[in-house]
C-alpha positions, 0 to 999 in steps of 0.5 A: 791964467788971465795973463796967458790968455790976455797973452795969447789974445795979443798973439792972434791979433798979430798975424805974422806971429803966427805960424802954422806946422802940420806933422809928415805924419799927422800923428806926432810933432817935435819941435823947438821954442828957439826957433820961435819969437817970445811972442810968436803962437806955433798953431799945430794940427794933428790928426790920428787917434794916438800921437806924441808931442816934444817942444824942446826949450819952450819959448812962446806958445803952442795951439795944438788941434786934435782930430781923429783920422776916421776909417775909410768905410766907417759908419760916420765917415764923411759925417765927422765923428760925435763926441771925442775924448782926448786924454794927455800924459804928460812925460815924467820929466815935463818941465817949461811950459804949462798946458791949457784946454781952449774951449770955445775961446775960453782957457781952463788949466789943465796941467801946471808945470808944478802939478807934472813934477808932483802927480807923476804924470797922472794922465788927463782927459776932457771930452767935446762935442762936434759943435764945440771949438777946442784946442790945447794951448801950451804957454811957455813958462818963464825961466832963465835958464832954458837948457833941458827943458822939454814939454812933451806928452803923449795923446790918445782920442777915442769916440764913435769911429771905434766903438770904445768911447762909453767904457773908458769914459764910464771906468775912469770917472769917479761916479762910473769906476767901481760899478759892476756892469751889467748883462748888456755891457758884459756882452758888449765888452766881451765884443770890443773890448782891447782885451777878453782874457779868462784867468786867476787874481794871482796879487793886487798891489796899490800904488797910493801916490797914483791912486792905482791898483795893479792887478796880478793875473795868471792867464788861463785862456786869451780870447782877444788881446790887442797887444801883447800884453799876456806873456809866458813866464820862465819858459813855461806855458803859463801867461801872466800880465797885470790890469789896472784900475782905481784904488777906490774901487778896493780889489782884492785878492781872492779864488775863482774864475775870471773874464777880464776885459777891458781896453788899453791905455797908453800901453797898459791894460785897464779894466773894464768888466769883470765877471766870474766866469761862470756868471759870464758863461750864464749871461752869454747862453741865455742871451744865445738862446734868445738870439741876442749876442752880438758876437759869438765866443768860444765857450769851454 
């Protein structure tokens, strides 16, 4: 890790080696390491809430910045956002470079390049605060042969601009994960959650090398779903999808009712809360009564 840095230090000494690119879409970029010197550090911006990047054949380095594009009318536009969280999947195939988090001039591995051929492309997040200066740097990693070596990841940012920062943030830390939520953030996710679905438990399978539990959930009602993530089976008129969450948090199958909510994360539901039903059904008229929801749903 030293090396790279002391690498990367050299690079910005030397201003012609260093190149700035910007995507036509600000969102994604796709580029090549044999257009660049050994030495050269490509400095690419980015600035959308989900995105990919592609470096083909790596050769030198990359610094890549991300900065959400807030929405025109949101409450912090023009203020910039609190805090981010970013998190990295990196492809199955992920081979050439290794990728580190720049945090105030300081470099912290956050994925080697042994680490994406043995973890299956686990998913990595860190978050920052608005007086904080980060970036990813990505090192190209020495080999002789170049030829079909790809880096390539997908990104997603979260925070303050779309409501959905304190639930990821909770559930996929170790501490957070298994809590059940309470009244006040059953109400809160049954508002901005990705997801609000009434259903069944139909199978829990675990994934042990991914340290995942896949849900297996027939769906009885969807409030909400961002995507399509519930679909008809074999023509009929029952949906089913399935909801991930933590091996630890030790899901099992059982009877009754369900409100699944939760948001999506690079194309798969995970869960956020999940009271039964009937519970939900209590919390929400209590609340009603007492003029506290903060948004109306369509009881049975």
């Amino acid at each position: 890790m030293l090396a790279a840095w002391l690498r990367w230090a050299a690079c910005f000494g030397i201003v012609s080696a260093v190149i700035c690119s910007y995507s036509e879409d600000q969102c994604s970029w796709r580029g090549s390491g044999l257009s660049q010197e050994p030495s050269s550090v490509e400095q690419i911006s980015l600035r959308c809430a989900e995105g990919s990047l592609e470096w083909l054949y790596p050769s030198g380095a990359l610094r890549l910045s991300l900065s959400p594009r807030l929405p025109s009318g949101s409450a912090v536009a023009g203020k910039g956002p609190g805090r981010v969280t970013a998190c990295v999947k990196p492809a199955a195939s992920f081979q050439g470079a290794q990728i580190y988090l720049e945090r105030d001039g300081l470099l912290e591995l956050l994925l080697s390049e042994a680490d994406s051929a043995s973890l299956r492309a686990r998913v990595r997040c860190f978050s920052w605060q608005p007086q904080e200066k980060t970036a990813l740097f990505l090192q190209s990693t020495l080999h002789q042969d170049i030829s079909r070596r790809i880096a390539s990841f997908r990104y997603e940012l979260r925070g303050d601009w779309n409501s959905r920062l304190l639930l990821p943030l909770n559930k996929l830390s170790v501490e957070g994960a298994c809590r059940p939520c309470n009244d006040t953030e059953i109400l809160m996710a049954v508002c901005m959650s990705d997801f609000v679905v009434r259903g069944n438990i139909q199978t829990v399978s675990n994934d042990v090398e991914m340290q995942e539990s896949i849900i297996g959930v027939s769906a009885t009602k969807i409030h909400r779903q961002k995507f399509t993530l519930f679909q008809p089976v074999d023509r009929s008129d029952e949906l089913r999808g399935s909801i991930r969450t933590m091996l630890r948090c030790g899901v099992k199958p059982g009877p009754g009712s369900f409100l699944f909510m939760g948001w999506v994360h690079f194309g798969e539901a995970w869960l956020g809360c999940a009271p039964r039903y009937r519970d939900f059904r209590r919390i929400y008229e209590v609340a009603q009564q007492a003029h506290e929801n903060p948004c109306e749903v369509a009881l049975d």
